[in-house]
C-alpha positions as semicolon CSV with decimal commas, in nm:
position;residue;x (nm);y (nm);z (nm)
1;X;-5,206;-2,977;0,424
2;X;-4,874;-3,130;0,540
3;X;-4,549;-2,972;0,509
4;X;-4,339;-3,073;0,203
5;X;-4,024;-3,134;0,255
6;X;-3,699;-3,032;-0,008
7;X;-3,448;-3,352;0,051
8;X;-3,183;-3,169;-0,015
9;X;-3,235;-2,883;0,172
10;X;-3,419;-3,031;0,471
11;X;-3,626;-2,679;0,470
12;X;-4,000;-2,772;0,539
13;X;-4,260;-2,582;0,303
14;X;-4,564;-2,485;0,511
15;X;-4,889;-2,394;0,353
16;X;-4,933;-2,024;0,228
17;X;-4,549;-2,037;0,155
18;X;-4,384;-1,895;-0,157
19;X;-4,088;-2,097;-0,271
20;X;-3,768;-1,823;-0,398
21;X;-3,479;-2,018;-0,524
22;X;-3,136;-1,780;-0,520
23;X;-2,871;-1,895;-0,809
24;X;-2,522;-1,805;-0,788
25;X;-2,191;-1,889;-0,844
26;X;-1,815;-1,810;-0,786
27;X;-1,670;-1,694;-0,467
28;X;-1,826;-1,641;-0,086
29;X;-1,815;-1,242;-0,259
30;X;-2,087;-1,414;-0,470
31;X;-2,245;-1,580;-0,294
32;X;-2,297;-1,375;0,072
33;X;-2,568;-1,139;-0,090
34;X;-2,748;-1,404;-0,173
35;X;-2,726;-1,523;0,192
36;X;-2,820;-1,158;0,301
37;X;-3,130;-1,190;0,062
38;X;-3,205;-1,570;0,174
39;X;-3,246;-1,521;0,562
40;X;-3,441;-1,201;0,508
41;X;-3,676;-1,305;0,281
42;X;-3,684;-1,648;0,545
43;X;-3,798;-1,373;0,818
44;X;-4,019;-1,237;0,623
45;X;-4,222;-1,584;0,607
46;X;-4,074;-1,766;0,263
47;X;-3,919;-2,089;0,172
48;X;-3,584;-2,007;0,070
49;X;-3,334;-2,237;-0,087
50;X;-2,979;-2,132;-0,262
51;X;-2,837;-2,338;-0,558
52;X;-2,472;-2,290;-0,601
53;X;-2,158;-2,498;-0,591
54;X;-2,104;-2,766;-0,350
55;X;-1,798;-2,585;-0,196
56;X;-2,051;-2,333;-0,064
57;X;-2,306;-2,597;0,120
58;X;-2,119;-2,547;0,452
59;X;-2,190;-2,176;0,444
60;X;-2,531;-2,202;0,351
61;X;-2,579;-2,437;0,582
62;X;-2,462;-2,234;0,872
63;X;-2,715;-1,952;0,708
64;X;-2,986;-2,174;0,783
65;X;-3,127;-2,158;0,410
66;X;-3,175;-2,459;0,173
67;X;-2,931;-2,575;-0,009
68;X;-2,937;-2,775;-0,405
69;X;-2,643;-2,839;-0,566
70;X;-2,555;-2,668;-0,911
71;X;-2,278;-2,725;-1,121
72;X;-1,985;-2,655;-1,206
73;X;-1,777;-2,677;-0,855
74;X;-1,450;-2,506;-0,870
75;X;-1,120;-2,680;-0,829
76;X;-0,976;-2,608;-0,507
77;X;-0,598;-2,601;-0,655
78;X;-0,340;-2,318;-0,736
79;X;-0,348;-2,387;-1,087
80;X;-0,712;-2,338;-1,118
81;X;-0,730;-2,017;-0,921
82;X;-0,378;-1,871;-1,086
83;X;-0,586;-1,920;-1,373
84;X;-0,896;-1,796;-1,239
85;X;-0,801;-1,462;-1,122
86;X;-0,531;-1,386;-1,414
87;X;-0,530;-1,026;-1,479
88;X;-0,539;-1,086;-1,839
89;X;-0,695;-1,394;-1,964
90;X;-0,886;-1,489;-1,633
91;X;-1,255;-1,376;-1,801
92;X;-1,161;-1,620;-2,098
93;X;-1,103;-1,903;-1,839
94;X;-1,402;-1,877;-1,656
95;X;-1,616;-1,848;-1,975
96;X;-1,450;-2,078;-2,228
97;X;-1,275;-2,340;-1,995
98;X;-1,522;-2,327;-1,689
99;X;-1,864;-2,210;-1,695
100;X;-1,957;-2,264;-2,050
101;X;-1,872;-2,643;-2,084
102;X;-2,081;-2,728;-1,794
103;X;-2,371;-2,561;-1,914
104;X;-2,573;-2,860;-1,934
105;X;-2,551;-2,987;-1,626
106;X;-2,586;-2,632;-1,463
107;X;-2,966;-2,642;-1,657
108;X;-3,017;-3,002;-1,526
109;X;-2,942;-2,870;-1,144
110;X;-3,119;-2,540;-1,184
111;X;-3,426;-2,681;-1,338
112;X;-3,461;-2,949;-1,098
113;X;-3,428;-2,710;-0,803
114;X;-3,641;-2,456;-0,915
115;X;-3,954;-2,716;-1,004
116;X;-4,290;-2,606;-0,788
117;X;-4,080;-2,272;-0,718
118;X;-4,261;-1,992;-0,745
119;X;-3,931;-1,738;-0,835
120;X;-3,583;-1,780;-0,938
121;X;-3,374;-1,496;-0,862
122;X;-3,018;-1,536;-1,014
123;X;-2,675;-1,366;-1,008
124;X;-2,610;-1,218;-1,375
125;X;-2,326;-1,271;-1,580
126;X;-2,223;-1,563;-1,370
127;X;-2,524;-1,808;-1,332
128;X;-2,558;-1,869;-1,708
129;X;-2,837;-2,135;-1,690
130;X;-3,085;-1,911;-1,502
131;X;-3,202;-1,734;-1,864
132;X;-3,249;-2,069;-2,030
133;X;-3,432;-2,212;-1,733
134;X;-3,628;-1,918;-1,716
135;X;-3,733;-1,901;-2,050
136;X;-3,792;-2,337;-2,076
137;X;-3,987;-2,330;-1,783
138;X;-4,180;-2,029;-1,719
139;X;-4,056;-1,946;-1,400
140;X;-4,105;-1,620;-1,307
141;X;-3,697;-1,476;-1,280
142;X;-3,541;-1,160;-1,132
143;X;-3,117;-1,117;-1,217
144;X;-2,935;-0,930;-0,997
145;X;-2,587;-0,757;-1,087
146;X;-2,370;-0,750;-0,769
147;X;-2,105;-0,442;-0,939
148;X;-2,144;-0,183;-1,175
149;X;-1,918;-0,292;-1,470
150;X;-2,126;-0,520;-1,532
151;X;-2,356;-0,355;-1,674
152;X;-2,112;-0,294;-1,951
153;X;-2,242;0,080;-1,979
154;X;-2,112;0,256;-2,268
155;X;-2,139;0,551;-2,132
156;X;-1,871;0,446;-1,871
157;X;-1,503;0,391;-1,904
158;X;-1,468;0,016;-2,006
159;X;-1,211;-0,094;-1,688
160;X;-1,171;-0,443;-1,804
161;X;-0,998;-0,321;-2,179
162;X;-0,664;-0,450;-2,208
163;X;-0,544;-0,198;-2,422
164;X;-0,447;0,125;-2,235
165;X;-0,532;0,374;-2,466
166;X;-0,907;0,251;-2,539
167;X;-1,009;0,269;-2,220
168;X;-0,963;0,649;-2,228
169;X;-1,110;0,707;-2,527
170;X;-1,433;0,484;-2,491
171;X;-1,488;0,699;-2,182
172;X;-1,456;1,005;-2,391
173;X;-1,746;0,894;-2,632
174;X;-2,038;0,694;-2,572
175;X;-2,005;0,631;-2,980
176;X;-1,613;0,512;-3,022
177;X;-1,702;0,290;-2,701
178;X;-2,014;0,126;-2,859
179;X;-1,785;0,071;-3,188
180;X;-1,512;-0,099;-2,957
181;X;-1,807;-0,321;-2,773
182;X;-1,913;-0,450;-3,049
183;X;-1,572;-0,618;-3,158
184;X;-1,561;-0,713;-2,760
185;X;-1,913;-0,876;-2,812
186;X;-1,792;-1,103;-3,119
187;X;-1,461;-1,161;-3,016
188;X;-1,629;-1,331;-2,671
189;X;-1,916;-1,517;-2,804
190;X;-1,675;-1,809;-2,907
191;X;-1,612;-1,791;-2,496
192;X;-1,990;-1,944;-2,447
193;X;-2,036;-2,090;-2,772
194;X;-2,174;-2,424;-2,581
195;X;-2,419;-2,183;-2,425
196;X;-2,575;-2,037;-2,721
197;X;-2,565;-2,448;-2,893
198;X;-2,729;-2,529;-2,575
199;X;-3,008;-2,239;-2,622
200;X;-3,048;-2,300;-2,933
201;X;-3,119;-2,701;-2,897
202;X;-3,352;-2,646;-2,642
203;X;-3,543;-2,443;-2,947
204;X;-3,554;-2,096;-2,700
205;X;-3,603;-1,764;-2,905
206;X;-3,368;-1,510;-2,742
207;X;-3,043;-1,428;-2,892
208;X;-2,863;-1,222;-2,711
209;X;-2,470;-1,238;-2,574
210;X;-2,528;-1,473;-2,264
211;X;-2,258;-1,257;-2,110
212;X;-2,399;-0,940;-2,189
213;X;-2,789;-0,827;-2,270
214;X;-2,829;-1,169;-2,250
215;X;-2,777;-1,224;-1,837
216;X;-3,099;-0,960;-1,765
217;X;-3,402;-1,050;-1,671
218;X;-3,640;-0,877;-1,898
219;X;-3,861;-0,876;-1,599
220;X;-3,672;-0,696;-1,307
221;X;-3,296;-0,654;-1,281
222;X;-3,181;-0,511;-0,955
223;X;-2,887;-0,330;-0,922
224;X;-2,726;-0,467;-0,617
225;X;-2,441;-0,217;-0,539
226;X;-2,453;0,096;-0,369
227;X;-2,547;0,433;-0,588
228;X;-2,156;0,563;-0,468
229;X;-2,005;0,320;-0,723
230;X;-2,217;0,379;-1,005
231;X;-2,616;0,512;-1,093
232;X;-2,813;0,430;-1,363
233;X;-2,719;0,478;-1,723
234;X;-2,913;0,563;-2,037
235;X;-2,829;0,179;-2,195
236;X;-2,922;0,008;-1,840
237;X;-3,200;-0,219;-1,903
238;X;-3,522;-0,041;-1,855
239;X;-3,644;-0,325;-1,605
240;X;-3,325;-0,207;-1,373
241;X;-3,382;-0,093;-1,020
242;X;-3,109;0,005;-0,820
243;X;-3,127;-0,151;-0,433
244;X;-2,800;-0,075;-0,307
245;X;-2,524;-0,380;-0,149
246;X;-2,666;-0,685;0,040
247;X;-2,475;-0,732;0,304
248;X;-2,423;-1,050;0,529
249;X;-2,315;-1,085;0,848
250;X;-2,316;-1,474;1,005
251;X;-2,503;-1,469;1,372
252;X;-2,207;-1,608;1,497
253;X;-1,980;-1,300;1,357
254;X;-1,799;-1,238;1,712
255;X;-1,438;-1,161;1,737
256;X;-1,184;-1,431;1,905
257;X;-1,060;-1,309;2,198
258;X;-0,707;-1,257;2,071
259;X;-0,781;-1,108;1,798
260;X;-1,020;-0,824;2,021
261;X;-0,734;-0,786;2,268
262;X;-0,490;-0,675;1,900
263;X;-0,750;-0,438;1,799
264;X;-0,746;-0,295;2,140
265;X;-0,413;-0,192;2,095
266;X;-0,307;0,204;2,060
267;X;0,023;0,173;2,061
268;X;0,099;0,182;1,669
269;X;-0,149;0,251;1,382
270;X;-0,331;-0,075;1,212
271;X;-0,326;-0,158;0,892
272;X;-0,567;-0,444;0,757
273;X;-0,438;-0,622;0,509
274;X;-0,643;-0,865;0,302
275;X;-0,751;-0,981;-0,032
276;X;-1,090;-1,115;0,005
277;X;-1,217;-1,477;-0,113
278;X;-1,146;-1,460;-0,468
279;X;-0,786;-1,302;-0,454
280;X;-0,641;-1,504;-0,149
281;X;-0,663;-1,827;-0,364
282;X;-0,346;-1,691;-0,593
283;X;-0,160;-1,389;-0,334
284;X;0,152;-1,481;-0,385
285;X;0,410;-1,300;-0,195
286;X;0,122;-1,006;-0,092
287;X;0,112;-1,087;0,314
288;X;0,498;-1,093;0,338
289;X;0,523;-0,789;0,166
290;X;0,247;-0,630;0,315
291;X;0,356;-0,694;0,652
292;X;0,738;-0,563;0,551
293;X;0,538;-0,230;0,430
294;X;0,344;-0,212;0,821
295;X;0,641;-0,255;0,982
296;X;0,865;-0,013;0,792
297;X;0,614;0,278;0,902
298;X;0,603;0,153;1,257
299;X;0,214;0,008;1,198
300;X;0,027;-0,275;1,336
301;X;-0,079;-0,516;1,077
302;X;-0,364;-0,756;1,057
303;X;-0,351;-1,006;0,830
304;X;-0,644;-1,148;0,648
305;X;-0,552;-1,430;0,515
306;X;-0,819;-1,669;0,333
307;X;-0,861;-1,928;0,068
308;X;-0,504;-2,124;0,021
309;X;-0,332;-1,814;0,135
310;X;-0,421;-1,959;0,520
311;X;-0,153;-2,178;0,439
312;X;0,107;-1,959;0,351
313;X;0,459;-1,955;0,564
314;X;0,688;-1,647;0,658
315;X;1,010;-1,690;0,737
316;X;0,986;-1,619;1,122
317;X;0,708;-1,612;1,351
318;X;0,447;-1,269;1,321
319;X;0,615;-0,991;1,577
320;X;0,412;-0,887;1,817
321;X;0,310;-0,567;1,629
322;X;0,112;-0,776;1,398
323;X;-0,163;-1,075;1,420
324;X;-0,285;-1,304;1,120
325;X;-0,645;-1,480;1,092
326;X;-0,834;-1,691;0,806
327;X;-1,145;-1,499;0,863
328;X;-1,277;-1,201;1,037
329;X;-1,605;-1,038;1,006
330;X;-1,481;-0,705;0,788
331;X;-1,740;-0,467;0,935
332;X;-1,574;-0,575;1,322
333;X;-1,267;-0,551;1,197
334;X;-1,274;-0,240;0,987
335;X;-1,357;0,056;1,194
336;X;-1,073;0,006;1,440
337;X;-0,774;0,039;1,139
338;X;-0,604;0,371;1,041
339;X;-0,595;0,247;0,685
340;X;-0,771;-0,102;0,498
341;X;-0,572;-0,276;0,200
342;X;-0,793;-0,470;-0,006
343;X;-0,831;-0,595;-0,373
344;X;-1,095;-0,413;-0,483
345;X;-1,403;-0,655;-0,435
346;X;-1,720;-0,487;-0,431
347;X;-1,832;-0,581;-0,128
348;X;-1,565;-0,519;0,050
349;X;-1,527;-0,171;-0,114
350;X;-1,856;-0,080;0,069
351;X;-1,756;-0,222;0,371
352;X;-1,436;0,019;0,389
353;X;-1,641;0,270;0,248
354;X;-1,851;0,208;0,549
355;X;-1,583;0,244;0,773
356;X;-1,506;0,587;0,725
357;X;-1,075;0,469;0,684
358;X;-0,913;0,567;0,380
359;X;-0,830;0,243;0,153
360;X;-0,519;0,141;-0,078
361;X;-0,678;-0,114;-0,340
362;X;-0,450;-0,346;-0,497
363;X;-0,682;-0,524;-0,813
364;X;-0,609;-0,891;-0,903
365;X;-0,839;-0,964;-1,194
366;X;-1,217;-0,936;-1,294
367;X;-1,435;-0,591;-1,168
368;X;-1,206;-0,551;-0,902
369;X;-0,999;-0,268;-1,156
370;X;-1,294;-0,172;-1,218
371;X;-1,408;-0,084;-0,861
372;X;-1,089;0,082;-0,769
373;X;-1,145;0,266;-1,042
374;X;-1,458;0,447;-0,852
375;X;-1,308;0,426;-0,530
376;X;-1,032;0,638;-0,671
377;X;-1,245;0,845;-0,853
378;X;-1,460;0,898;-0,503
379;X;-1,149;1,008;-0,369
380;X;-1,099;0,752;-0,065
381;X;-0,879;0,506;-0,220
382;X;-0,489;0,541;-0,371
383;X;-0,528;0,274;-0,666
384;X;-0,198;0,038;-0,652
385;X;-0,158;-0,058;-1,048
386;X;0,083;-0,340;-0,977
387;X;-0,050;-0,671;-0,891
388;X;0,254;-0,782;-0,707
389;X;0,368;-0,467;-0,557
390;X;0,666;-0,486;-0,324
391;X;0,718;-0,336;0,050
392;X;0,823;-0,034;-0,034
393;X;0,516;0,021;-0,306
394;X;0,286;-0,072;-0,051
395;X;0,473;0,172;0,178
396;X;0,426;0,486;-0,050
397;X;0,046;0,374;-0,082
398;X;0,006;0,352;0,295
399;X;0,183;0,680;0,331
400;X;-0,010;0,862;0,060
401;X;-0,360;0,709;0,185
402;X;-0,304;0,802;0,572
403;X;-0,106;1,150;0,527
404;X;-0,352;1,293;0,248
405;X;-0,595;1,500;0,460
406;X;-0,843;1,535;0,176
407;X;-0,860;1,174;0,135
408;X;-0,925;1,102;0,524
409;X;-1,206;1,373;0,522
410;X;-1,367;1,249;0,252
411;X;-1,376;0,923;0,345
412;X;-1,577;0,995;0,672
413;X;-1,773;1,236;0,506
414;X;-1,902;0,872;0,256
415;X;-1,931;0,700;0,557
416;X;-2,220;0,842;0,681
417;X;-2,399;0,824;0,347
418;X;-2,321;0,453;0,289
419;X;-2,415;0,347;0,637
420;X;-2,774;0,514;0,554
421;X;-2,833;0,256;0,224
422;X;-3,044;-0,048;0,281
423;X;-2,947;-0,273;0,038
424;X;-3,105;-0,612;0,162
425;X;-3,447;-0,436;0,256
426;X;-3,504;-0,277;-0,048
427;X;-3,391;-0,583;-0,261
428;X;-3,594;-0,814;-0,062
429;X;-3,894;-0,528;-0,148
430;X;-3,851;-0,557;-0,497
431;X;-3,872;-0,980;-0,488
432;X;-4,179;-0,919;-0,259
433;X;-4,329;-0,722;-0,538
434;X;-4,217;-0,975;-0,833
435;X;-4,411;-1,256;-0,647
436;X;-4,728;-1,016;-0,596
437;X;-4,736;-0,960;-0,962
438;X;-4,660;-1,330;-1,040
């Protein structure tokens, strides 16, 4: 039989092959597990292609996976991302003015790039037309949820409440929280009220909050983040399995030689500053004030600076205590600072949780209050309430996190534990086992 060929993807299908198609959407924090999972499961002997935004072609691309476009592509402005990662209304956005209008055309590209696949495996919450293509088509489906609160456990504190007080009490009682979820539940459906038209027209049965019960595969859901962040619940979906965090690290993940000769510095303590994928598109003034905070304590600083943040100016050129860089593999990067300043993405919380360094996490918008919620709670993280704190906030923060001996041991003492999870193995298992059964 001769190979076939995906036009899109230019990945050749050989006979005996199984073909896995990997949905996701949002930032490179959403879509590197699914890299992790793609070339895996491509050394294991499958057909792999990704569908996800045309923004992330390049990367998958450079992964070596196939790639089929799916809808909607982000802007690439600083009015889309301010509203994107707002603190407040940013889950509203991405629901009601992003994701849920372009469900359509999400179906149309899923469908089509899933047709003669033999298993979809799909980001939850996010890729909202992987439950209706599952249930239209057949196709066998396993969702994966990349952090814990989304899970929306109500037998955890709810994070993402805006109201200060009802956070506390829903995490006092499993009962006043599933009260309080319930008015959260109705109060968002209007959010992805084309999505439930949408199911609804194409005459599927399910009814359940696309954002919620709704994003789980009834099938298999895997639990993509590490058991340090969060274990399974009673209200978990009974198909869960917990697998731990896919990570991904490009082949060509070396270290410029500038950059090495920085980190090979022992003159002054490092501090790595940086706010991830998501969170870089809107930092305002964080990198200025960041480095002000390193040099007030006599640090070095590295500055991570992606997205539109790589274009930000200071007002004089970096001193030679500190070094700035679009992109840097975290886990090279990592294990040489005294202290790592982040935003709280989940990812990078288990890469710094890797690294044995205590962390200061400074949340933007989304799960990433959520996560520095745990980190805090683990005891290796201060948790920096402001989302625009100044030098000297940041200063007190770096202080706290590199003085407090408790919260240096017990970061070490997580490192070892975290290092030991195999998070892209044991997910790549449990899709090995899906396609056995299919």
């Amino acid at each position: 039989m001769a190979p076939a060929v995906d036009p899109e993807g230019g990945v050749a299908m050989t006979a005996g092959q199984r073909h896995i198609v990997l949905a996701t959407t949002g930032s490179l924090g959403d879509l590197h597990p699914f890299l992790a999972l793609g070339c895996e499961l491509q050394r294991r002997g499958h057909r792999v292609t990704v569908a996800t935004s045309a923004l992330h072609q390049p990367h998958v691309a450079q992964a070596g996976l196939g790639f089929r476009h799916m809808r909607p592509d982000p802007e690439n402005t600083p009015a889309f991302h301010a509203k994107y990662m707002h603190p407040k209304s940013g889950g509203q956005f991405v629901y009601q003015d992003y994701l849920g209008p372009a469900i359509r055309t999400s179906y149309n590209d899923l469908a089509q790039a899933t047709r003669g696949a033999d298993l979809l495996v799909s980001q939850s919450l996010m890729a909202l037309a992987a439950p209706l293509v599952a249930a239209k088509t057949g196709i066998r489906w396993v969702s994966a949820v990349l952090q814990p609160m989304s899970f929306f456990s109500v037998h955890e504190r709810p994070n993402y409440l805006p109201v200060p007080l009802l956070p506390w009490l829903c995490g006092r009682s499993p009962e006043f929280h599933s009260r309080v979820f319930h008015y959260v539940k109705k109060h968002t459906e209007e959010w992805v009220k084309p999505v439930i038209d949408f199911r609804q027209e194409l005459g599927i049965a399910r009814q359940e909050h696309p954002m919620y019960e709704g994003q789980h595969s009834p099938d298999c859901v895997m639990a993509m983040f590490s058991p340090l962040l969060g274990g399974p619940q009673p209200d978990w979906p009974a198909s869960a399995v917990q697998t731990g965090t896919a990570l991904y690290l490009p082949e060509n993940a070396s270290l410029p030689a500038d950059l090495q000769d920085f980190l090979g510095r022992k003159s002054r303590p490092l501090a790595v500053f940086t706010l991830s994928s998501a969170s870089s598109n809107d930092a305002g003034d964080f990198y200025q004030q960041s480095l002000k905070a390193a040099g007030s304590l006599g640090m070095r600083a590295l500055l991570v600076m992606g997205g539109l943040a790589a274009s930000a100016a200071f007002d004089a050129p970096l001193p030679d205590w500190a070094f700035r860089i679009d992109y840097a593999p975290f886990e090279r990067i990592f294990p040489h600072a005294a202290v790592i300043v982040h935003s709280g993405g989940v990812a990078t919380s288990f890469k710094a949780l890797q690294s044995g360094k205590p962390q200061v996490v400074v949340p933007h918008a989304h799960d990433q209050f959520d996560n520095a919620m745990r980190l805090s709670r683990l005891g290796t993280a201060v948790f920096v309430r402001e989302r625009r704190p100044g030098h000297a906030t940041l200063r007190r923060a770096l202080q706290k996190a590199m003085t407090t001996a408790a919260m240096r041991d017990r970061a070490v003492a997580l490192a070892d534990s975290s290092r030991a999870e195999h998070g892209v193995k044991r997910a790549c298992d449990v899709i090995e086992e899906r396609l056995h059964h299919a």
